[in-house]
VEXMAR-999182 format. One line per 8 residues: their letters; for each residue y, x, z of N, C-alpha, C, O. Coordinates in steps of 0.1 Angstrom, whole numbers. Each point is the difference from the previous one (the first is absolute). Layout:
N
A	Y/X/Z/Y/X/Z/Y/X/Z/Y/X/Z ~ ...
// end
This chain:
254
XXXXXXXX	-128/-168/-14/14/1/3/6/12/-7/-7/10/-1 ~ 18/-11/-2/6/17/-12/2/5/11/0/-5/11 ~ 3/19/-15/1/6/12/16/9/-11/5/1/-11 ~ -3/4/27/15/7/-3/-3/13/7/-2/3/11 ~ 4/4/-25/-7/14/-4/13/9/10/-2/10/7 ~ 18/-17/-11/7/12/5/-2/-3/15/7/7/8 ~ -16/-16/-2/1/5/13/1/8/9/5/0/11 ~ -10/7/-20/-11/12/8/12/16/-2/0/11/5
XXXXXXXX	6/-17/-13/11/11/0/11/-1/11/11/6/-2 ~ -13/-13/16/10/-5/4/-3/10/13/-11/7/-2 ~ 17/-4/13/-1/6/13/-11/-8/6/-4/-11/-5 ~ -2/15/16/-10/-11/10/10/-8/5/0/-12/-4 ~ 10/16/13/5/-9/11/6/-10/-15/0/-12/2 ~ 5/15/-13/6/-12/-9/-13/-12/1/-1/-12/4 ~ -7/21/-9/-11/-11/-4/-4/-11/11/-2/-12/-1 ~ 0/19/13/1/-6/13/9/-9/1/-5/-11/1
XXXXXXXX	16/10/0/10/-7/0/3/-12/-12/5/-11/1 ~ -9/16/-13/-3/-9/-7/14/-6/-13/1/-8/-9 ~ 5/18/13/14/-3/-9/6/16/1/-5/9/7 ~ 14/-8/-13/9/15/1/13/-5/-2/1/-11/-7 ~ 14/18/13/13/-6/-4/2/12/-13/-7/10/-3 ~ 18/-16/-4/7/12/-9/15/-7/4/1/-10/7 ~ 8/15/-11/15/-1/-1/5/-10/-2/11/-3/5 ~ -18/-5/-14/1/-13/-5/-8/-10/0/5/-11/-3
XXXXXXXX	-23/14/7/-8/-12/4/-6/3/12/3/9/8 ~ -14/-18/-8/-11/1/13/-9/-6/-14/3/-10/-7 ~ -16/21/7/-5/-4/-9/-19/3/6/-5/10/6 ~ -2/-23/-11/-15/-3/4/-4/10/-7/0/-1/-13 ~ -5/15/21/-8/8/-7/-20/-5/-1/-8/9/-2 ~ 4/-22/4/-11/-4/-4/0/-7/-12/-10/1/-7 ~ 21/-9/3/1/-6/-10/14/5/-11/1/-3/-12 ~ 7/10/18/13/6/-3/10/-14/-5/8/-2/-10
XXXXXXXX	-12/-6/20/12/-6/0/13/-2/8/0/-2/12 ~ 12/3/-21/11/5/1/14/-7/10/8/-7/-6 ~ -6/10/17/12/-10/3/13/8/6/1/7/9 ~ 9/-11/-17/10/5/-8/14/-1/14/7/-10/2 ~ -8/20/3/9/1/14/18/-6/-4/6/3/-10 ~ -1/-9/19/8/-14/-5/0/-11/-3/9/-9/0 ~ -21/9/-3/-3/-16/-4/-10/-9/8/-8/5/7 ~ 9/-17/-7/-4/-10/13/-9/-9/-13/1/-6/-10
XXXXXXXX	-15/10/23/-11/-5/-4/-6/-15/1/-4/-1/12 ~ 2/-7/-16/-6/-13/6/-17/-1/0/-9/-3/-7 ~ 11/5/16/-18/1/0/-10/-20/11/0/0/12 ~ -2/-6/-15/-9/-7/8/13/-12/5/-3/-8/8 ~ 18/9/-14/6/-6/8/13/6/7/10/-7/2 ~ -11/19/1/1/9/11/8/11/-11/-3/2/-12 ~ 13/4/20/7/7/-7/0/22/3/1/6/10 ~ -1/-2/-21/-4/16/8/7/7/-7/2/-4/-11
XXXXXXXX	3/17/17/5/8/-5/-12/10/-7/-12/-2/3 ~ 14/11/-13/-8/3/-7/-13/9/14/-12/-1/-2 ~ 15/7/10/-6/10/10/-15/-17/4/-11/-4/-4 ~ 17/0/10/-1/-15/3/-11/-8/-16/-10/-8/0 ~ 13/10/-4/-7/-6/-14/-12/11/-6/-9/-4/-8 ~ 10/18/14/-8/5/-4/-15/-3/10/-12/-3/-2 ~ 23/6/14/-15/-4/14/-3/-14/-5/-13/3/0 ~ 14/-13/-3/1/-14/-3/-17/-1/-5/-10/-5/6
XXXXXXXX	13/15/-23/-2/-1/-9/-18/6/4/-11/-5/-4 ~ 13/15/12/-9/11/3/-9/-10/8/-12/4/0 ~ 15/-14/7/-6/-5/7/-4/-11/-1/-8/-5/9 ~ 13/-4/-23/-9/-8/-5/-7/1/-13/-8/-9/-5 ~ 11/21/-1/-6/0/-15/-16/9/9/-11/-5/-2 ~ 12/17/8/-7/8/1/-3/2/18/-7/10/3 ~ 11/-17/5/-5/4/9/4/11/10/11/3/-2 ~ -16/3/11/0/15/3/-7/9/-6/-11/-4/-4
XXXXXXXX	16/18/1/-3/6/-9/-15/-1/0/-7/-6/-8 ~ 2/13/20/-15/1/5/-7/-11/-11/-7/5/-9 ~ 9/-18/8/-3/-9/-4/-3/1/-14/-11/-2/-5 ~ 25/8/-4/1/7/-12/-12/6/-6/-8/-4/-9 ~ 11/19/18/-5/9/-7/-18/-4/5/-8/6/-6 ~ 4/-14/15/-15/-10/0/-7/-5/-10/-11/-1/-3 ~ 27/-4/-2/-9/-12/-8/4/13/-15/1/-5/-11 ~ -1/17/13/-2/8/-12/-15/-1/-7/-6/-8/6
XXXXXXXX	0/15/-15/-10/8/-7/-4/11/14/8/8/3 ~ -18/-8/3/-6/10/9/4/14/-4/7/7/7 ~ -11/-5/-21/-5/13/-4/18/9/-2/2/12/1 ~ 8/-26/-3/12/10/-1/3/0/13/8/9/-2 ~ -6/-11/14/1/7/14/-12/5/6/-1/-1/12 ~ -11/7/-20/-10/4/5/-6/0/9/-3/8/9 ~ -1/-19/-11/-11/-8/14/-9/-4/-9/0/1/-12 ~ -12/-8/21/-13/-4/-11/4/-13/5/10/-2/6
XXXXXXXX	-19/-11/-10/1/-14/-1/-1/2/18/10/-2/7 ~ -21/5/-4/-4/-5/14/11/3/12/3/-7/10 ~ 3/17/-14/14/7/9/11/-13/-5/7/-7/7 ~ -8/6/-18/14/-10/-2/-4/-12/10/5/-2/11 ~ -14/-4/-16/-4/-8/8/7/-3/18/10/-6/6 ~ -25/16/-2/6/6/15/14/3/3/2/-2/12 ~ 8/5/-18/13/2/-4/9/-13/6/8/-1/10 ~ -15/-9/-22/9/-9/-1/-1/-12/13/8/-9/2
XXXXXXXX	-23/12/7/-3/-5/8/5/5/13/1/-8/9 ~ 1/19/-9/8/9/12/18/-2/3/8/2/10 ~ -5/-9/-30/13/1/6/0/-15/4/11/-4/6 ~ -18/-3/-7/-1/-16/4/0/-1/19/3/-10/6 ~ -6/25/0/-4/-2/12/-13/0/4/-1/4/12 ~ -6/-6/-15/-13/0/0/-7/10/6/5/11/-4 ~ -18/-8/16/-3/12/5/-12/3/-10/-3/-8/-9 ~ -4/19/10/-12/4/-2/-11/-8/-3/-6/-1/-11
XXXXXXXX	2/-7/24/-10/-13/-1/3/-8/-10/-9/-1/-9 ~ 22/-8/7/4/-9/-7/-1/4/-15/-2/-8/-9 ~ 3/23/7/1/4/-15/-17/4/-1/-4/0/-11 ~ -3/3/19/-15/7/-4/-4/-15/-4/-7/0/-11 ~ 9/-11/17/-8/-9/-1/8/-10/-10/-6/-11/-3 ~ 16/13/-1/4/-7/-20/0/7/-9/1/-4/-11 ~ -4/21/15/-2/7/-12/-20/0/-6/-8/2/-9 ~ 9/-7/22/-18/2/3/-9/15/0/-10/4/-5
XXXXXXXX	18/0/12/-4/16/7/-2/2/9/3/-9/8 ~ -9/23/-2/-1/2/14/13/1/7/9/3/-8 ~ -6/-4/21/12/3/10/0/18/-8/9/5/-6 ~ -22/0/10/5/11/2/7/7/-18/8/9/-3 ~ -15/-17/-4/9/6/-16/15/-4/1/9/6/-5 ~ -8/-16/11/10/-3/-4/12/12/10/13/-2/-1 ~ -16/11/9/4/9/9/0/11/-6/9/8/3 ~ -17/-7/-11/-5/11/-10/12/2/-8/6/11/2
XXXXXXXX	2/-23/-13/8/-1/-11/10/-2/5/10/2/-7 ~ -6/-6/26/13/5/6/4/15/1/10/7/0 ~ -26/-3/1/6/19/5/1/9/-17/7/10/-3 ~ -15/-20/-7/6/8/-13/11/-2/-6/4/6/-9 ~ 3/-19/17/13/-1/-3/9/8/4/8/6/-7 ~ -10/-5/22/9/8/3/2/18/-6/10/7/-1 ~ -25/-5/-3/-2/11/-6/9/5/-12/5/11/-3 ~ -6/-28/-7/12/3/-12/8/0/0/6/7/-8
XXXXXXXX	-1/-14/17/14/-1/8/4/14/1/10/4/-6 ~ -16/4/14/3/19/4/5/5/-17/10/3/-6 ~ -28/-4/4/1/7/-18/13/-5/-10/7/8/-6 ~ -6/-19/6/16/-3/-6/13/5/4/9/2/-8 ~ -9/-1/22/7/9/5/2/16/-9/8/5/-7 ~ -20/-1/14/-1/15/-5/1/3/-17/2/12/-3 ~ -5/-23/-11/3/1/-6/9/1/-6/2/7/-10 ~ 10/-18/16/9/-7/-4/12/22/5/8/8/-6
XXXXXXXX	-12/-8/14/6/15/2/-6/15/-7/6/11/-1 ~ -21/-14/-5/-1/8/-5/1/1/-20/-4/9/-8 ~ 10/-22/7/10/-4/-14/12/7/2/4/9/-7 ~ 4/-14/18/14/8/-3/-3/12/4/5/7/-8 ~ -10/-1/15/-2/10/1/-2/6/-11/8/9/-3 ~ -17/-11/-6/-4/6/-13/13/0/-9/2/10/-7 ~ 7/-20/8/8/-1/-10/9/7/2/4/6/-10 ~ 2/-4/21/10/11/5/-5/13/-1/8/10/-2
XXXXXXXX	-18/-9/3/-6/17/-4/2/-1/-17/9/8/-5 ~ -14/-13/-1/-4/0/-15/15/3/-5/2/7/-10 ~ 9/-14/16/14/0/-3/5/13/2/8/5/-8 ~ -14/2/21/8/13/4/-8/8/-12/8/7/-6 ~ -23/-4/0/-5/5/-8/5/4/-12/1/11/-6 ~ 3/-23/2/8/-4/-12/12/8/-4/2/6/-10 ~ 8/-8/21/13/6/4/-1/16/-5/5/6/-9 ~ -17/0/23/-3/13/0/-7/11/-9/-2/12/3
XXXXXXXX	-2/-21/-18/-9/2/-7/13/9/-7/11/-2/0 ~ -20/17/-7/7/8/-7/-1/0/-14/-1/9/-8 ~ 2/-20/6/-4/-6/-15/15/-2/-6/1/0/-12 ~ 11/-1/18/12/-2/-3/2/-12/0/0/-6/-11 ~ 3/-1/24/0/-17/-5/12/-1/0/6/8/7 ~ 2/-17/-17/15/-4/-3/9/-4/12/13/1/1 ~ -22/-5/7/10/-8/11/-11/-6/9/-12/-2/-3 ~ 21/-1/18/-10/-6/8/-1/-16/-7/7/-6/-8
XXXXXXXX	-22/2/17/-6/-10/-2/14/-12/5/9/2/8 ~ -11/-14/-15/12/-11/6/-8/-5/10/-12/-4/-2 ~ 19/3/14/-9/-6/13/-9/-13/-1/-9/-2/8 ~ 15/-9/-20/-7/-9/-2/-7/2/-11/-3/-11/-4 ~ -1/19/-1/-14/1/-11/-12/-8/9/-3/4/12 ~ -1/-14/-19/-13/-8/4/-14/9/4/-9/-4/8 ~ 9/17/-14/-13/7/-4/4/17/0/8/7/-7 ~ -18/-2/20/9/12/1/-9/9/-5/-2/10/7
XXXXXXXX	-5/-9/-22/-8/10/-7/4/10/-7/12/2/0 ~ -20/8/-7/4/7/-11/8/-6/-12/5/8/-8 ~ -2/-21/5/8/-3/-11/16/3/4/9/-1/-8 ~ -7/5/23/13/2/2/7/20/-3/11/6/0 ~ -25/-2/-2/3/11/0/3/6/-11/-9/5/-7 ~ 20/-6/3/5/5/-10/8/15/-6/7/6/7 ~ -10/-3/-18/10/15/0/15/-4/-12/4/-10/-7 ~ -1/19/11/10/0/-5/-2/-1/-16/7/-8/-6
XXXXXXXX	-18/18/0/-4/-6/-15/-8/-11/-4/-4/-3/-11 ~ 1/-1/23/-8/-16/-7/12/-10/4/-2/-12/0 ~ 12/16/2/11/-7/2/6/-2/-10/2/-12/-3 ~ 2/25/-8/7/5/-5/-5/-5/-15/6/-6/-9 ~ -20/8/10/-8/-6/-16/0/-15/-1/3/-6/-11 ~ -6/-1/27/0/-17/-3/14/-6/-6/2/-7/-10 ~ 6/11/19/15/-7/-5/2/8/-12/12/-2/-3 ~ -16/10/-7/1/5/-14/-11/-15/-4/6/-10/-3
XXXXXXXX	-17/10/3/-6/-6/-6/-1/-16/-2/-3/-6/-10 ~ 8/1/24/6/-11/2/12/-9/0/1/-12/2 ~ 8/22/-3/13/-4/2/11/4/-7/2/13/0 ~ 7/-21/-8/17/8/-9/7/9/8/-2/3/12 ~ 10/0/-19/9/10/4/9/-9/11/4/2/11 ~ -4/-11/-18/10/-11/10/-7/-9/11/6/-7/8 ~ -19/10/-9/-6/-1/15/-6/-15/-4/0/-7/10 ~ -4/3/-20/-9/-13/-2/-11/4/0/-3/12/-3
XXXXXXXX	-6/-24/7/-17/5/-1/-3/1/-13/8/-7/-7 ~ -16/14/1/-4/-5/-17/-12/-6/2/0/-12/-5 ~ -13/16/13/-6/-5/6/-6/0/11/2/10/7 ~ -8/-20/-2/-5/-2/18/-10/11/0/-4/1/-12 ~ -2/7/19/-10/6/1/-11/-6/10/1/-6/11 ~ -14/9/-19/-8/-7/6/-10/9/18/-6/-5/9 ~ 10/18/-12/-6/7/11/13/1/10/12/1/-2 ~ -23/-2/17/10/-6/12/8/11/-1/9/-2/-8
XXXXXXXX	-9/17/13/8/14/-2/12/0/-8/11/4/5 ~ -12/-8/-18/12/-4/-8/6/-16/1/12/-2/-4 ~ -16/-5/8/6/-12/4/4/1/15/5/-10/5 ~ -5/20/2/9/1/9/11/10/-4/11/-2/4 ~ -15/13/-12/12/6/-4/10/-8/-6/11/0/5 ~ -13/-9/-16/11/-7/-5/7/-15/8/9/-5/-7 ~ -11/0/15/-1/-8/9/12/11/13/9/-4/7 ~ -14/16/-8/12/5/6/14/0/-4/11/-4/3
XXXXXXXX	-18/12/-16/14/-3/-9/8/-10/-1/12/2/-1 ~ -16/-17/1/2/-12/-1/8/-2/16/10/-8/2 ~ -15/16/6/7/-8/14/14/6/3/7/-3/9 ~ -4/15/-21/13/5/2/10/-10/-4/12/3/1 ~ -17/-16/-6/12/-14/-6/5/-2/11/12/-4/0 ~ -21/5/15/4/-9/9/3/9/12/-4/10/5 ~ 15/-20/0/7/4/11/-9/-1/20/-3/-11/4 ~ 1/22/2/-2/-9/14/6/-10/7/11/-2/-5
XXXXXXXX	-12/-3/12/7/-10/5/7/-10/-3/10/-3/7 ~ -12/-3/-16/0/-13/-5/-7/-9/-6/-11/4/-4 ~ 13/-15/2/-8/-9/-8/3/-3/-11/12/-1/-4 ~ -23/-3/-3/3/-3/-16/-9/-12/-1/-11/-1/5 ~ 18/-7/-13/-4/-18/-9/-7/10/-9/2/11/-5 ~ -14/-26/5/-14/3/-11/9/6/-12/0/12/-5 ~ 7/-22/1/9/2/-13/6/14/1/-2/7/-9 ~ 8/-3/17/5/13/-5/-12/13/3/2/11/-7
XXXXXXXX	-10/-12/15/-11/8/-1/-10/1/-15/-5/10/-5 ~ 4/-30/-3/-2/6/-14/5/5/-8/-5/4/-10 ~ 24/-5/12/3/7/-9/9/14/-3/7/3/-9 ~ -13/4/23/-1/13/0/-11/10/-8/1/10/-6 ~ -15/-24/13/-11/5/-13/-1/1/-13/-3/10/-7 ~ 7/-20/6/-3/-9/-11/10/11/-10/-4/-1/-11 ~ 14/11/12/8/10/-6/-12/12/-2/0/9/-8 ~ -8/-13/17/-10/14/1/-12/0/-8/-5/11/-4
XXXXXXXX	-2/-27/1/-9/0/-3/-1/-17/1/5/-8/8 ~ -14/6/-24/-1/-12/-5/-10/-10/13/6/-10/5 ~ -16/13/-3/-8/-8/10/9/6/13/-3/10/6 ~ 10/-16/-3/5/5/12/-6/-8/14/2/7/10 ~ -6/-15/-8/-10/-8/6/-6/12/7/4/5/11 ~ -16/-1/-18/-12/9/1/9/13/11/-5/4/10 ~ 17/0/-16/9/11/7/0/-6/12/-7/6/9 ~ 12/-14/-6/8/-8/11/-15/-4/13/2/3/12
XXXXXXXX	-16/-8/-17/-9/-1/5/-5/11/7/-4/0/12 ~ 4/13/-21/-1/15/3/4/2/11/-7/5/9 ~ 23/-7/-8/6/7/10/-2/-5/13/2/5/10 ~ -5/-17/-12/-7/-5/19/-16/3/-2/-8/-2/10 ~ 6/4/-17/-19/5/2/1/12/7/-8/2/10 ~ 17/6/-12/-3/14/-7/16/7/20/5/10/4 ~ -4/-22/-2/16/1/18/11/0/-10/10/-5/4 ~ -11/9/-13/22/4/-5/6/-13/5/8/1/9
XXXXXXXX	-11/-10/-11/9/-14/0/-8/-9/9/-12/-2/-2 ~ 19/-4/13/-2/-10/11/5/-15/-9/9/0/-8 ~ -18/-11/11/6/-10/-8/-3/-13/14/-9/0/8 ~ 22/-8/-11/-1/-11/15/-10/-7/-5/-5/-2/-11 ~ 3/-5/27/-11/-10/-3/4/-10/-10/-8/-3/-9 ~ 20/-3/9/2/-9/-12/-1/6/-14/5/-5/-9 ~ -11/17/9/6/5/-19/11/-1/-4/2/0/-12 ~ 8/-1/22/13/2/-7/7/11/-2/5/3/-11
XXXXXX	-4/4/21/5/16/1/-10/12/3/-11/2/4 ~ 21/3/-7/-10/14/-3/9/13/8/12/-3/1 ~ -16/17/4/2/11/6/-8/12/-2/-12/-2/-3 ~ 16/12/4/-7/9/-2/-3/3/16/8/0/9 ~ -21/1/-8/-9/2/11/4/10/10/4/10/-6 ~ -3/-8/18/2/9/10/-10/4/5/0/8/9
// end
């Protein structure tokens, strides 16, 4: 089965729930399929508003999530075969006896792989806090470093490392070396440190709070630099630019 990589970029309680709203859809974050708020669904016969067509959709393409993320690859929700297994027999209802004896194990292993569950369960916990945790330190470091950095970090930078730390003369040399007087790229730079400096430069085109069509997003680039594509990809890799689930519009990130 393919699997859908941006899952995992999503909140827990989203993923749990199995869809996310935005302003304009309700959209299947297992499959990211999209339903377009205003518009009336026909599903089976039966008519739904898009909220309505998402639950619909969620519950006959895929199930409950549990079910989902089950019938994953073990190794990407980090369980071994025998836990999935046990897993998928627990959410069936099933007690201890019923599962030792179709997995063909003892009662008591199978008591064993309840209490290491719960154990990962904690450990995910505690990692999942001691990631942000790290990243909010590494951000205040960054900030506090006497290196001369240009400016604070943008709260949505994907990656909160040393490529953000910048001075004021590695500022000052990239946009000489990569950029006209009149502020076009000459070329993309291939090291991340300078492809965020110019990528800054680039986000001074755009305004907060509003939106912009694909089309006029390329052809702000596209004045800047010939592959403008690659620009435009950049800036949601890299947080500057939020793009809707349909690929239609585009924002600069909050």
């Amino acid at each position: 089965m393919e699997e859908n990589n941006q899952l995992w970029d999503e909140e827990i309680d989203t993923i749990v729930k199995g869809y996310k709203e935005t302003n304009e859809h309700f959209v299947c974050v297992l499959c990211e399929h999209v339903f377009e708020k205003g518009r009336i669904y026909k599903i089976d016969g039966e008519l739904y508003d898009a909220y309505g067509a998402v639950k619909k959709h969620m519950q006959a393409k895929h199930g409950e999530t549990v079910d989902y993320l089950l019938g994953r690859k073990p190794e990407l929700i980090g369980i071994s075969d025998i836990q999935q297994r046990i897993l998928i027999l627990m959410s069936e209802g099933k007690d201890d006896k019923a599962i030792a004896k179709e997995v063909g194990i003892a009662h008591s292993t199978v008591r064993n792989h309840r209490y290491k569950l719960r154990e990962k369960e904690k450990q995910a916990k505690l990692f999942v806090a001691l990631m942000q945790s790290l990243e909010e330190k590494t951000k205040r470091c960054i900030q506090q470093s006497n290196s001369g950095i240009i400016e604070n970090l943008h709260d949505t930078a994907t990656m909160m490392d040393d490529r953000y730390a910048i001075t004021d003369s590695e500022r000052e040399k990239t946009i000489k070396a990569y950029m006209d007087v009149n502020g076009a790229i000459k070329q993309f730079p291939a090291k991340e440190k300078k492809k965020i400096i110019v990528l800054r430069e680039v986000m001074k085109n755009f305004i907060k709070d509003r939106e912009y069509p694909e089309k006029e997003v390329n052809r702000i680039l596209q004045r800047m630099y010939h592959d403008y594509a690659t620009i435009r990809r950049a800036l949601i890799e890299y947080g500057f630019l939020d793009r809707s689930d349909d690929c239609q519009t585009y924002r600069v990130k909050e």
